[in-house]
C-alpha positions in Angstrom: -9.2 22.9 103.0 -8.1 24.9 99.9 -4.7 26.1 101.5 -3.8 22.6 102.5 -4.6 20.9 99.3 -2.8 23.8 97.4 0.0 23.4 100.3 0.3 19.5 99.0 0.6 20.2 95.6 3.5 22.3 95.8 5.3 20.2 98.0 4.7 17.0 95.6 5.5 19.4 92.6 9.0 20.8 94.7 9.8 17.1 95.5 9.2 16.0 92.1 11.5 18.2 90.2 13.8 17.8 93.0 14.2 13.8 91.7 14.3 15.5 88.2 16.7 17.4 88.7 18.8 14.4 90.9 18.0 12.0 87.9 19.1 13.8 85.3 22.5 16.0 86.8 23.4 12.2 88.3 23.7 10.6 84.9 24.3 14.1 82.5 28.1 13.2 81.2 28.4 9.9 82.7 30.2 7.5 80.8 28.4 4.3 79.8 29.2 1.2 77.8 27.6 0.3 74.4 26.6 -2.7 73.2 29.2 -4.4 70.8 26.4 -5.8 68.6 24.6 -2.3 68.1 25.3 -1.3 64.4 25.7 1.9 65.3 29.3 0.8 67.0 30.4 -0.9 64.0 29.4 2.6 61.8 30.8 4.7 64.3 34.4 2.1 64.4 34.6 1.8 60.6 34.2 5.4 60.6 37.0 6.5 62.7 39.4 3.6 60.8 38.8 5.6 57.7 39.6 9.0 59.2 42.8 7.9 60.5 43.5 6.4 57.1 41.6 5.4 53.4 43.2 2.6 53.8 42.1 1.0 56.9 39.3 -1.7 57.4 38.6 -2.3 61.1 38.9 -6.0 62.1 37.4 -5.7 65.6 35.6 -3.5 68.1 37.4 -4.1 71.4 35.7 -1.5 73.6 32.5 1.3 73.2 31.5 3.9 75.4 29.6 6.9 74.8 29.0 10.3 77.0 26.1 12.9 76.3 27.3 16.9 76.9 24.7 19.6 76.4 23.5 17.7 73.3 26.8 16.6 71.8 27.4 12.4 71.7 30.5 11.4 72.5 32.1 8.1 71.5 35.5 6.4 72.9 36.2 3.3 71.7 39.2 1.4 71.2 39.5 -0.6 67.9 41.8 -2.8 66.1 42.6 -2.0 62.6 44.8 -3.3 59.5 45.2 -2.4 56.1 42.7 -4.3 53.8 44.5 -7.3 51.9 48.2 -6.6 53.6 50.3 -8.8 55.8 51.4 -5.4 57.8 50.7 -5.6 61.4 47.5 -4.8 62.9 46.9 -1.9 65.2 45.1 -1.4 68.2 43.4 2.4 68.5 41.8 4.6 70.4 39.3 7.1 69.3 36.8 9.7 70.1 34.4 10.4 67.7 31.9 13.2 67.6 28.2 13.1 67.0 26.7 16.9 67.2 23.3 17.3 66.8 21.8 19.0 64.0 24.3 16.9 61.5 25.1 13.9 59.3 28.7 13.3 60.2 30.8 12.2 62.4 33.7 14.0 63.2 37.3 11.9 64.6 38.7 14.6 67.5 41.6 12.5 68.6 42.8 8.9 67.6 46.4 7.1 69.5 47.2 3.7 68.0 50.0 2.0 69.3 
């Protein structure tokens, strides 16, 4: 009776880590969206719009993703910027921003406005 119940327990334990390991390698680097509202998009936007320049102020947060690689958060997002008090055009951007773990700051790896 021993050898069965031990026999049952390591086929629920192999089965369990099997969905584990299913779980987490089927969403590990997916993209998902964020929610416009979440503060953290507006830090992450205003961010990015002073990287690209001091002068920038973002006027809206068009799109927000983020992605999860061995630890590192990744942001995409596409925002529209202008310069603060100016009738020069706005611009529409996109960005990735960093988050590595471990730190404080953000860090801009690529930006295209158009």
């Amino acid at each position: 009776m021993a050898a069965i119940s031990f026999k049952i327990l390591a086929l629920t334990a192999l089965v369990t880590m099997g969905q584990a390991s299913f779980l987490s390698s089927d969403t590990a680097g997916r993209i998902n969206p964020m929610d416009l509202n979440d503060p953290k998009v507006d830090e992450i936007a205003n961010f990015a719009a002073k990287a690209i320049d001091l002068e920038y102020s973002v006027e809206r947060v068009l799109r927000a993703e983020t992605q999860v690689v061995d630890g590192i958060i990744k942001y995409f997002m596409r925002i529209r910027i202008s310069i603060f008090a100016s009738n020069q055009a706005t611009k529409t951007c996109d960005v990735v921003v960093l988050d590595p773990p471990g730190t404080e700051s953000f860090s801009l790896t690529s930006f295209k406005c158009y």
